[in-house]
N, C-alpha and C positions, 0 to 999 in steps of 0.2 A: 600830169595824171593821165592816163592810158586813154581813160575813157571820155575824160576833157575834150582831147582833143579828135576823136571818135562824134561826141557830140555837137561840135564846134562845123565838122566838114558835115552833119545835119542841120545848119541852121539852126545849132543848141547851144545850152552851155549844161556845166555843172552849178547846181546851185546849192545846198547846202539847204495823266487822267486816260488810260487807254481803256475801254470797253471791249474785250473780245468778244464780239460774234459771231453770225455764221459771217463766211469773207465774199468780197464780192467778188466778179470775174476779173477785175485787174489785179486780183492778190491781195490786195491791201485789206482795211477791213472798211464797214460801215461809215457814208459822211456826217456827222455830229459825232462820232466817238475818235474820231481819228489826232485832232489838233485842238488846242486852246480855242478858246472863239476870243474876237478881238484884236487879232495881234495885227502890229503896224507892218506895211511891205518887208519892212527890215528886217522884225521880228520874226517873219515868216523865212525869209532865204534865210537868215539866221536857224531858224527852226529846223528848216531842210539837209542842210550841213551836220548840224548836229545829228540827226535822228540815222543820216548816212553812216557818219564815222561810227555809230553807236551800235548800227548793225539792223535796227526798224527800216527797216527797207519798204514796210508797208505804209509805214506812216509817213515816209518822205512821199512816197507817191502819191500818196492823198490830197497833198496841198498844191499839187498840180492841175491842174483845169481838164475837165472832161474832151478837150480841140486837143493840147499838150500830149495828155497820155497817152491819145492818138499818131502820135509821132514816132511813136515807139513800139518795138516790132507785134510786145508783151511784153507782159510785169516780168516776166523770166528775165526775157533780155536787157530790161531795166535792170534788175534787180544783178544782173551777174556783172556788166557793166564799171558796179561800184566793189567789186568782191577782194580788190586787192587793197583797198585804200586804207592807209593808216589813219591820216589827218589831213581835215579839210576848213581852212577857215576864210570866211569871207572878212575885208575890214575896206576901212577909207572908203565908205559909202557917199556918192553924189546924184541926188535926184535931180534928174532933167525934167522933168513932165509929173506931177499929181492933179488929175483933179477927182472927182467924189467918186469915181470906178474904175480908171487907170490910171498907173502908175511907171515911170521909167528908170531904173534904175543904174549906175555903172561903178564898178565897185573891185574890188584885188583878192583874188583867189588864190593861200597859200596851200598846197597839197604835199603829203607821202605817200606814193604807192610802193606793194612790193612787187617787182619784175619776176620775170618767169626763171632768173639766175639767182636769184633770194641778194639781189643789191635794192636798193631803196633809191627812187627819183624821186625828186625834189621839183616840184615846180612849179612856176605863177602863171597866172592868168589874167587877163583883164576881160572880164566880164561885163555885159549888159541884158538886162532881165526887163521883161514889162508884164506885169501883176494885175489879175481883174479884181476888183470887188464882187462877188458872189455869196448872196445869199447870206448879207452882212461879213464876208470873212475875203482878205487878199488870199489870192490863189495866183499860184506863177502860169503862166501864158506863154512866154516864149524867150527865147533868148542870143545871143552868142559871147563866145568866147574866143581870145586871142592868147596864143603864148606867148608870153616875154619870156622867161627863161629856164630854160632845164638842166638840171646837174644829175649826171649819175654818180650813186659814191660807189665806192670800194668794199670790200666786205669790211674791215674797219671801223669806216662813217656810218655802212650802213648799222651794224650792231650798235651803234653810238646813237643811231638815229630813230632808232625801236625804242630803248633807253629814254630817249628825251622825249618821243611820241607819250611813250605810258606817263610820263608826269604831265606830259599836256592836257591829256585825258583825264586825269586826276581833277587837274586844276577845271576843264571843261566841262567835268560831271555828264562825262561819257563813257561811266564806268565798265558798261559792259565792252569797249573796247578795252579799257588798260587790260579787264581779266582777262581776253583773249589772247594778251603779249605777254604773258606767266608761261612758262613750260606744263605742263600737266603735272610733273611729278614736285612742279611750286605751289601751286593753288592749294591744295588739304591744308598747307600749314597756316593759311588762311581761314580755315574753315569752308564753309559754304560760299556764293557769292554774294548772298544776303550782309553776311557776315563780315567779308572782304567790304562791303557797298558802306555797312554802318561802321567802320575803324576813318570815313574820311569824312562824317557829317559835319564836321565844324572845317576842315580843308577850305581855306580859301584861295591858297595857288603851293605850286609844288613846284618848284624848277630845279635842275641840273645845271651843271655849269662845267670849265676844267675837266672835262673827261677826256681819259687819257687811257689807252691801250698797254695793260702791264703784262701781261701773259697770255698765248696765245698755244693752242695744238689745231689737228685737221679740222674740227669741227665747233671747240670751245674758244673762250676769248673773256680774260678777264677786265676792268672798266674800273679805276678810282675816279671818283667826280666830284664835287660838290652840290650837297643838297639843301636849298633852301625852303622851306616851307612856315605858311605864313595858316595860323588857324582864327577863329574867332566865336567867342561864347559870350553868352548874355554880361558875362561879368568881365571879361577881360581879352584883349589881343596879345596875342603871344606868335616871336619869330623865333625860329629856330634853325641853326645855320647845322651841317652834320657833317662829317667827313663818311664818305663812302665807298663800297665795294660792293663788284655785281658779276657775277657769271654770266655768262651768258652762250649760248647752244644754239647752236643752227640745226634745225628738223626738216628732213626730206621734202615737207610736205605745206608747213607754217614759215618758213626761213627763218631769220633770230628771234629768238626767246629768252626774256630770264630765267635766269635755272636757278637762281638766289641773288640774296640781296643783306647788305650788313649798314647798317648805319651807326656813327658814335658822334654823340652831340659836343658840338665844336662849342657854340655859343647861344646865349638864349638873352633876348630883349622882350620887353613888355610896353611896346608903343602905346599913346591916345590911342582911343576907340575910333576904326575907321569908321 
């Protein structure tokens, strides 16, 4: 990730109920509207990640410590920083140090960005974070970052890789990223994003798999894959395995997008309630 490793040669890393008000001078908005109160160190780098990919760039900034913020030129440059990122997940978390107001954390950052040639990078991170307790709530404080490994793909992978991004998103309930990987002339058939947002309320993960490049011209690119998606309602679990098709369109401006999508259900299980 671009800006990873931007942050990393700072003495950084990347880490990962909204009230609008008036906003303050870091962009962001007001501190008690901005984050959950409560949350554990984890649940906070966890929170930051999310609120990244999701495109709240005010509310990731928030959960950073008034020293942190200072690190950073401005919220602008915070904020452009993360502008190309598809997906960013922190996991295999190890705390070295808590006690009742710091926190140390080290932990593996997987990221997508997209490149200024519309290819998609791939890559991890080993992270280390340390969290203050403030004013009853963990706030990030400072950090770094190391690269272990980087893949660039090809236009291929990457179109493959937008594809597998928007189910991640799905399944992460970071929807307002999946709708930004729609072509524009895809979303109407969705309706609104309200609209788009309530078709995945009971979604509990959505994955791709077997994708495979079947047709290709200068700027399109069509994608069979299989799709699994697992939902869940008060009365029952239901999987559902799909064979699929996806267009997809490289734009001047966004790089790959779907431009449509066909699914036809392969198979259907009805597991115990997870």
């Amino acid at each position: 990730m671009k800006k990873i490793l931007h942050l990393a040669m700072l003495v950084m890393f990347v880490l990962t109920g909204t009230v609008l008000v008036s906003a303050n001078p870091n962009g962001g908005v007001p501190k008690g509207y901005t984050f959950p109160t409560g949350m554990t160190p984890v649940q906070t780098i966890n929170y930051f990640h999310h609120k990244i990919v999701d495109g709240d760039y005010g509310l990731a900034h928030d959960v950073l410590t008034e020293d942190y913020k200072n690190f950073f030129q401005s919220y602008d440059d915070f904020k452009k920083g993360y502008s190309t990122t598809l997906t960013s997940k922190p996991e295999n978390y190890r705390m070295s140090e808590q006690t009742d107001h710091r926190a140390t954390l080290t932990y593996i950052v997987k990221s997508r960005d997209m490149l200024a040639n519309h290819h998609i990078v791939e890559q991890t991170f080993e992270c280390t974070t340390v969290l203050k307790k403030i004013d009853g709530n963990w706030l990030i404080d400072s950090g770094t970052g190391e690269l272990l490994e980087r893949t660039e793909l090809n236009s291929y992978q990457s179109a493959a890789a937008v594809l597998r991004s928007y189910h991640e998103c799905i399944t992460n309930r970071e929807l307002r990223a999946a709708w930004n990987m729609l072509d524009d002339t895809y979303k109407p058939s969705f309706g609104d994003f309200s609209t788009f947002c309530s078709g995945f309320t009971t979604t509990v993960s959505s994955d791709v798999s077997n994708i495979v490049p079947v047709a290709d011209s200068f700027n399109e690119l069509a994608l069979e894959y299989t799709l699994t998606a697992k939902d869940s309602t008060n009365e029952t679990n239901v999987v559902q395995v799909f064979d699929g098709m996806a267009q997809m369109i490289l734009t001047p401006d966004k790089g790959w997008r779907i431009l449509s999508a066909e699914n036809h259900l392969k198979e259907q299980f009805f597991p115990p309630k997870w």
